[in-house]
C-alpha positions in Angstrom: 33.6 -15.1 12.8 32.8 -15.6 16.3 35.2 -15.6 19.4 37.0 -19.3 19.8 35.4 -19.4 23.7 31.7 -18.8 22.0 32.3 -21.7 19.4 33.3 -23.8 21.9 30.0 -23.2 23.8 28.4 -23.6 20.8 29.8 -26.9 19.8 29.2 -28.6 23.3 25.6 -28.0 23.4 25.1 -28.8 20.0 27.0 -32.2 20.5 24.6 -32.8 24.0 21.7 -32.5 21.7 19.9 -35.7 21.2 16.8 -34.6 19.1 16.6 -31.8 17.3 13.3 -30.4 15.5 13.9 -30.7 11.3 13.2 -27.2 9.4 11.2 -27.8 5.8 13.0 -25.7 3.3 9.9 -23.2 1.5 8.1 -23.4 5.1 7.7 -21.3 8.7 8.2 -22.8 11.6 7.0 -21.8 14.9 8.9 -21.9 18.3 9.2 -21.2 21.7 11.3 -21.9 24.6 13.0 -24.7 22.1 14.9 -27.7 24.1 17.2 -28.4 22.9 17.5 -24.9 21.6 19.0 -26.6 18.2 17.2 -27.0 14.4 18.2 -29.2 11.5 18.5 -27.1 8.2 18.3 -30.2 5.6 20.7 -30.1 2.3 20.1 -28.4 -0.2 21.5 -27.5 -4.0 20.9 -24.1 -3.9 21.7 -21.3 -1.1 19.0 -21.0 1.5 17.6 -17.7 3.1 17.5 -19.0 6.9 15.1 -15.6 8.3 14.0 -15.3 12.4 11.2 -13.2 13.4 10.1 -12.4 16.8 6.8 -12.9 18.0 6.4 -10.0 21.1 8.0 -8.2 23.3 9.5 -4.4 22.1 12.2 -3.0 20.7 14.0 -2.5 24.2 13.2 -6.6 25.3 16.3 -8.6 25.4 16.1 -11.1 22.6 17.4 -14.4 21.8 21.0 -14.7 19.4 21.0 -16.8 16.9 23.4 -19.1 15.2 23.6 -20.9 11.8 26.1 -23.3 11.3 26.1 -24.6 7.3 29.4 -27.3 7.9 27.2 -30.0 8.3 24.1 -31.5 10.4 25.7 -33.8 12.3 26.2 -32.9 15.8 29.8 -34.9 15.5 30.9 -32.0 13.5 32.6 -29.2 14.5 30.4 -26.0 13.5 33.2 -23.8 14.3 35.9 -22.7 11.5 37.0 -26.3 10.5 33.8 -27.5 10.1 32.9 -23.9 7.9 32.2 -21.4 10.3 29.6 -20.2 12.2 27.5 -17.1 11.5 25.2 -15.1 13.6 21.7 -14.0 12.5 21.5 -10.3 13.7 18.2 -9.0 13.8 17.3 -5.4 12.6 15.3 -2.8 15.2 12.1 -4.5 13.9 13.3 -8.1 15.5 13.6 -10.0 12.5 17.2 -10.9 10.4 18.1 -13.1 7.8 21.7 -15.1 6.5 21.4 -16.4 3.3 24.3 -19.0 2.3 25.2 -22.6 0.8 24.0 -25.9 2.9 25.5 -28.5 0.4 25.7 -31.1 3.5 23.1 -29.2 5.7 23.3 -27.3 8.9 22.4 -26.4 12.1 20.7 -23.0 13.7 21.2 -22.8 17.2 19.3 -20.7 19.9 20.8 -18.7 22.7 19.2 -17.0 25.2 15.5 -17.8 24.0 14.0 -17.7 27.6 10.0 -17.7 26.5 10.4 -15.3 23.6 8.1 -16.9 20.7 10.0 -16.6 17.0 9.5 -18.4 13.9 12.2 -19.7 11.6 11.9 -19.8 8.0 13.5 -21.5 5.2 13.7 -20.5 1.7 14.9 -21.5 -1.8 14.5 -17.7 -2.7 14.1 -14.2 -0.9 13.6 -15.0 3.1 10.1 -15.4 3.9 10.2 -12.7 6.7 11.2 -9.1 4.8 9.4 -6.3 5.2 7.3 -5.0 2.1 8.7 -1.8 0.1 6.1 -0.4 -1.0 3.5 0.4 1.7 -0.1 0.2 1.9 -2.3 3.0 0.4 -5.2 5.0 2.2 -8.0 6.0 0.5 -10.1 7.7 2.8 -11.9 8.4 5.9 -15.2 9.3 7.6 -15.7 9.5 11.3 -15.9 5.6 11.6 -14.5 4.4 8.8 -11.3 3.7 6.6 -10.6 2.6 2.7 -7.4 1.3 3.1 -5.3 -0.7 0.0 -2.7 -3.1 -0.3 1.0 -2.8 -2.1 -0.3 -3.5 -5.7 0.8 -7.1 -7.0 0.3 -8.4 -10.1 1.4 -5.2 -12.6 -1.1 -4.9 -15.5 0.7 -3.0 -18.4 -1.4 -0.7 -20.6 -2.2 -2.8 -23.8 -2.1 0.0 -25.9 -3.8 0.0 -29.5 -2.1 -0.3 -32.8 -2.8 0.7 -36.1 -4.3 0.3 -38.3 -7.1 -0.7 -35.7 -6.5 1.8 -33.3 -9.3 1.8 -31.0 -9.6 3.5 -27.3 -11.1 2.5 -24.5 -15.3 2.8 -24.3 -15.6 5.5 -21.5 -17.1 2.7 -19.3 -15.0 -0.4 -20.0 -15.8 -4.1 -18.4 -13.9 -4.8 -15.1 -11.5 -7.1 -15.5 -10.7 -10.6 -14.6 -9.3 -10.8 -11.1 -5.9 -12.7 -11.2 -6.6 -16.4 -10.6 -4.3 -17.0 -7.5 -3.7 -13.3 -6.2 -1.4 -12.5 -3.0 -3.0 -13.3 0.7 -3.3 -10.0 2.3 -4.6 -9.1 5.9 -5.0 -5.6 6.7 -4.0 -4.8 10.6 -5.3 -1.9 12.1 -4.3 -0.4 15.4 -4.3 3.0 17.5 -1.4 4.7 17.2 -0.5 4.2 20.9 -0.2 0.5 20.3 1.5 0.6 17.1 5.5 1.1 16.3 5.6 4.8 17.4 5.2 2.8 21.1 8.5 0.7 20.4 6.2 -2.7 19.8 8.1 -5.0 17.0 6.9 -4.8 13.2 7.0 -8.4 12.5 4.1 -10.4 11.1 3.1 -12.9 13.6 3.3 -10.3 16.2 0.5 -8.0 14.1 -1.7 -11.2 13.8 -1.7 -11.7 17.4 -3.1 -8.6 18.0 -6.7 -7.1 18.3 -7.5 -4.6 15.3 -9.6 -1.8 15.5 -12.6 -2.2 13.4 -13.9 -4.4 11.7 -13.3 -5.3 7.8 -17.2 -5.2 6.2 -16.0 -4.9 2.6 -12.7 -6.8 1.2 -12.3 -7.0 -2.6 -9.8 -7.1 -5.3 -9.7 -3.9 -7.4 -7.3 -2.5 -10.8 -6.5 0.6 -9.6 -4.3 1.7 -12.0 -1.4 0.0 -14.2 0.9 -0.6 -11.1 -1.1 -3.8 -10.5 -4.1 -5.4 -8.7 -4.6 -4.3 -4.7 -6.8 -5.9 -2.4 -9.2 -3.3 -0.8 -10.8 -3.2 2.6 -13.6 -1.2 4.2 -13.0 -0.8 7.6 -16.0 0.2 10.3 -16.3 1.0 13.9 -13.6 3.0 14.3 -14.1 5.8 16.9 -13.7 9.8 15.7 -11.0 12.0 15.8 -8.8 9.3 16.6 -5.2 8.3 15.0 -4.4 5.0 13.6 -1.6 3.0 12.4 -2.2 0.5 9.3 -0.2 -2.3 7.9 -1.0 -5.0 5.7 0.4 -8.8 6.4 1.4 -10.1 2.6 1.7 -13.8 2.4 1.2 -14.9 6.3 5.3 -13.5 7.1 6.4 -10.4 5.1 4.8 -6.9 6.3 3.5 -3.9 4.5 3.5 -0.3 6.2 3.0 1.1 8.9 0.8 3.9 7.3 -0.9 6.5 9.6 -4.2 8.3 9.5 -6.5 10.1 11.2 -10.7 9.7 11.3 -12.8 12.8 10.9 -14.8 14.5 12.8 -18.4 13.1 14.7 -20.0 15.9 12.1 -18.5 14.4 8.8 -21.5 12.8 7.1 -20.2 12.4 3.6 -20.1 8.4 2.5 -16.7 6.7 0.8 -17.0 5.8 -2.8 -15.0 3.4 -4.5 -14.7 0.6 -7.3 -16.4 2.8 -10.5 -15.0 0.7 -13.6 -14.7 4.4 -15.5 -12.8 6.4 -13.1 -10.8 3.1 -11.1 -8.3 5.4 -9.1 -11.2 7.0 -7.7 -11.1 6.2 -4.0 -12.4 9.1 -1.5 -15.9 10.5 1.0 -18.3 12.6 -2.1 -20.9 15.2 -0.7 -23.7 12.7 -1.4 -26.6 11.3 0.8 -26.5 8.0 2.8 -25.7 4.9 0.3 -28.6 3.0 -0.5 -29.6 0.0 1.4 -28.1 0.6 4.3 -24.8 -0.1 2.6 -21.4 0.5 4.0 -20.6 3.0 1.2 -20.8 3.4 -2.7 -19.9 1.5 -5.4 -20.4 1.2 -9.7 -23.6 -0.6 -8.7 -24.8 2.3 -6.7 -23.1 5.3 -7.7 -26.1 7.8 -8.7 -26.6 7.3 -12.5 -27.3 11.2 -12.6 -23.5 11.7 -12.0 -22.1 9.3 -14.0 -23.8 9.6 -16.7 -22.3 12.9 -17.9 -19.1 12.2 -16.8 -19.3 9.0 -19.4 -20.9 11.2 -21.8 -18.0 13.9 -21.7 -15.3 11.2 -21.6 -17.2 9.9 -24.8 -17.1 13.0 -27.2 -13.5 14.1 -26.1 -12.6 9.9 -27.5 -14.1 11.0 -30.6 -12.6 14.5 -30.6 -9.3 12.9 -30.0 -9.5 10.0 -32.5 -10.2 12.7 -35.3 -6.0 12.8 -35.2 -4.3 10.1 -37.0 -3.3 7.7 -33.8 -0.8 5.3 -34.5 -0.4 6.6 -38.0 1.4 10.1 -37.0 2.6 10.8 -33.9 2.2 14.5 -32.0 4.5 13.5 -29.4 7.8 11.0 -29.1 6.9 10.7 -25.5 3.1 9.8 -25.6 0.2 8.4 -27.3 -3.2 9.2 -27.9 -3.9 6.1 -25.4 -1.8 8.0 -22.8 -4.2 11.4 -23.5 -7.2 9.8 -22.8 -5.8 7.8 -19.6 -4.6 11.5 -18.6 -8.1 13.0 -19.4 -9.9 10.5 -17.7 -8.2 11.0 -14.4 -8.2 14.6 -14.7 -12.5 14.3 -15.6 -12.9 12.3 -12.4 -11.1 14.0 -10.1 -12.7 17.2 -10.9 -16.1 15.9 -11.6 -16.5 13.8 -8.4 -16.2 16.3 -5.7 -14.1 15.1 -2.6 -15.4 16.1 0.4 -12.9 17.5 3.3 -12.7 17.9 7.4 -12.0 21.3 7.9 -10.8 20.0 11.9 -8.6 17.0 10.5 -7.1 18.8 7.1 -3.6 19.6 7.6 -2.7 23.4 8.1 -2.2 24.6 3.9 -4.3 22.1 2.5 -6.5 23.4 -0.7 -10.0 22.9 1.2 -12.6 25.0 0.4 -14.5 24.9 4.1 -18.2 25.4 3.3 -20.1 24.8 -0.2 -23.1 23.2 -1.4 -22.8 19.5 -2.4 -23.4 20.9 -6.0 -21.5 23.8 -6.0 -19.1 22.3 -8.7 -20.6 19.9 -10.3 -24.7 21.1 -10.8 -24.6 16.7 -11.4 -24.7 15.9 -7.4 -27.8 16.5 -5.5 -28.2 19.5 -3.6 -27.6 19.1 -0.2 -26.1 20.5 3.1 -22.8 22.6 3.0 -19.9 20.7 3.6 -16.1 21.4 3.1 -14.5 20.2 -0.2 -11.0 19.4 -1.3 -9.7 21.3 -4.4 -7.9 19.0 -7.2 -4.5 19.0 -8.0 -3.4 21.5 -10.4 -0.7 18.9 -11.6 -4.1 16.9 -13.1 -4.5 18.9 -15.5 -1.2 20.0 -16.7 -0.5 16.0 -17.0 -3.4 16.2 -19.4 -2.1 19.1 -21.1 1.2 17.5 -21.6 -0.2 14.4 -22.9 -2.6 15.2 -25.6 -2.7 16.6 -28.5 -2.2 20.4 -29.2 -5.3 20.4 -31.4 -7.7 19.8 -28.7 -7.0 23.4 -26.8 -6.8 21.6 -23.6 -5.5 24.2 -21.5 -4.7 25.0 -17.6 -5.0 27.7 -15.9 -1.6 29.6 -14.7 -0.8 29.9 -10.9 0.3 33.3 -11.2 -3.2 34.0 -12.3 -6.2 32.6 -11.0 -5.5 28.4 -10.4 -5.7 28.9 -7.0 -9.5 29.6 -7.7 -10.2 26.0 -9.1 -7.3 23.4 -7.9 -4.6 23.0 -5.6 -1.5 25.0 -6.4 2.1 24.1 -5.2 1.5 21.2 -3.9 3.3 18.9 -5.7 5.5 21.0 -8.2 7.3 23.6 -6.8 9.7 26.4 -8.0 6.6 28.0 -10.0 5.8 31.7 -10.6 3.0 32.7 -8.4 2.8 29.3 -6.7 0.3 29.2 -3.7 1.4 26.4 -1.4 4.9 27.1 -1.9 6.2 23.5 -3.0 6.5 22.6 0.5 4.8 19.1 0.7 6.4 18.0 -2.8 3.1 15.9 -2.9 -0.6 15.5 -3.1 -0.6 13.3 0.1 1.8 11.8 3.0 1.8 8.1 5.0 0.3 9.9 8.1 -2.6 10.6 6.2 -2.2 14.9 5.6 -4.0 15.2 1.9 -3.4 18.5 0.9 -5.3 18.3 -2.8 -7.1 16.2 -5.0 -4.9 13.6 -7.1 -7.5 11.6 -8.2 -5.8 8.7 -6.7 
């Protein structure tokens, strides 16, 4: 509860106030330098989250206070503890708060101190309309110019699995699906470091938007990733080399995703991005190929080189038949998995170490499993021969998720990081506390939010 002498204050410019601007409940409203610095919050049946966001200024400007009174919205009425008390909005290092509580005869939000600071007010029925996003946005990859950045997955697609008696897999190049009919409005924001967070400027929404992004978005499409849900995808361009950059993604106009960090590659990188190929979807990273065709920005599953893909889709179609030779559905090999969940394992595992990702031997963070100079083909005799360029090594934990998931019958097998791993895939990386391991354990991941990829995922 506030101090009696603040209420007081309170009450006497609230009763000065002849006009006051309505707030609409499910809606944001904009203000500035408000006069009277007072806002009707109408009645409603059900609690309303009343959120603030400011608009500019830094984590070290003096901001406005503000005050929501839900005793009535009548300026007759006391808003102080006999009219039902008075609460203040406190606002979180990232300028922006939120009260949620009862208005059964309406209310009042008061401003103090506003001076010129732009803020928006918003009203909900549900969760407050300014709240930052858990789950942060997702980098793909990155040339010298460019970025393949993804939203927070929305919409969560959960693997249909097959029954039997008809218990049929996936073809090894299934049809993309359907994009969801009213998905989430996302704008990706992009900014040098120096001008991002890390420089004390406020995380909020409308203060991103007002901002000039670096680059320029020459590619934005919806894309199924993987069974945590749909992600809008952006291509970024005309970014400048060797330079670090903060990313965050706007979700619904108020609520923000991030920040992420990465860094571009080196003036000398010349391998394209690749993205969107219906058979390996996770797939997301720059390939040791030449120039995309057309003067496109990068490649896709229209112009992905047919020579690649076609004995990756080959393999992926006799190890289906292999697998289905077992009973699936009938018998089970495992409590814990399916034949559906082998050949969702195998797949990632047969993209990621069939599409060769290429590296920056200047930009990789120190440890990472790069091997610094090979021939475009050197792994896979599928790709074009080419210059040398630096490739990243896959994860070791790819394949053991396929060992763990299919069938003993199969023979899948790894190879042991006390032996020779190292010599094919990233070791101790992302599972640590192994005999022999080589990275130590030390990241406890394939990949960081300030953009260090130390192996292959497949992601």
């Amino acid at each position: 509860m506030l101090p009696t002498t603040l209420l007081l204050l309170l009450h006497a410019a609230l009763s000065a106030a002849q006009t006051r601007q309505t707030l609409s409940i499910d809606s944001v409203a904009p203000a500035q330098d408000p006069n009277p610095p007072f806002f009707t919050i109408p009645t409603a049946a059900t609690p309303l989250a009343i959120s603030i966001a400011l608009c500019s200024g830094t984590v070290d400007t003096a901001v406005p206070r503000f005050f929501v009174s839900n005793s009535s919205a009548d300026a007759s009425n006391d808003p102080g503890p006999g009219g039902g008390g008075v609460f203040e909005i406190v606002l979180d290092n990232n300028v922006q708060g939120s009260w949620t509580g009862a208005f059964p005869s309406g209310g009042v939000l008061g401003v103090a101190d506003a001076g010129q600071m732009p803020f928006e007010i918003g009203v909900s029925s549900g969760a407050p309309l300014h709240q930052p996003v858990a789950t942060p946005p997702l980098l793909g990859d990155t040339t010298a110019t460019q970025a393949l950045l993804f939203s927070a997955p929305f919409a969560p697609q959960s693997p249909q699995d097959p029954t039997y008696p008809n218990y049929t897999l996936p073809d090894a190049e299934p049809a993309v699906p359907a994009a969801p009919a009213n998905p989430v409005n996302n704008t990706v924001v992009v900014l040098p470091t120096t001008n991002s967070s890390s420089a004390g400027t406020p995380q909020t929404a409308c203060m991103l938007l007002a901002q000039k992004p670096s680059g320029t978005v020459v590619n934005e499409s919806l894309w199924l990733r993987d069974a945590a849900g749909w992600r809008t995808e952006w291509l970024l361009d005309g970014l400048s080399p060797n330079t670090n950059y903060t990313a965050y993604v706007v979700e619904s106009s108020h609520k923000v995703s991030g920040p992420i960090y990465f860094t571009t590659k080196s003036p000398s990188f010349t391998c394209p991005l690749v993205s969107r190929l219906p058979y390996c979807p996770s797939i997301a990273y720059a390939m040791p190929l030449p120039s995309p065709p057309n003067s496109q920005p990068s490649y896709d599953g229209t112009t992905f080189p047919a020579s690649i893909a076609a004995p990756l889709l080959s393999s992926l179609t006799n190890f289906t038949t292999t697998l289905t030779t077992f009973a699936c559905g009938r018998d089970q090999y495992s409590p814990l998995v399916t034949c559906a969940d082998c050949q969702r394992a195998y797949r990632t595992w047969l993209c990621t170490v069939s599409l060769a990702r290429c590296a920056d031997a200047t930009t990789a963070p120190p440890g990472a499993a790069v091997l610094p100079s090979l021939p475009p083909n050197a792994r896979n005799a599928a790709f074009p021969a080419g210059a040398a360029a630096a490739q990243l090594l896959p994860c070791l934990e790819t394949c053991t998720a396929t060992d763990r998931a299919c069938p003993n019958f199969l023979g899948f097998r790894c190879p042991l990081p006390r032996f020779n791993a190292a010599q094919s895939y990233g070791v101790g990386f992302v599972d640590s506390g192994l005999d022999g391991v080589e990275g130590l354990g030390s990241t406890g991941t394939w990949a960081d939010i300030y953009g260090n990829v130390w192996c292959n995922s497949g992601q």
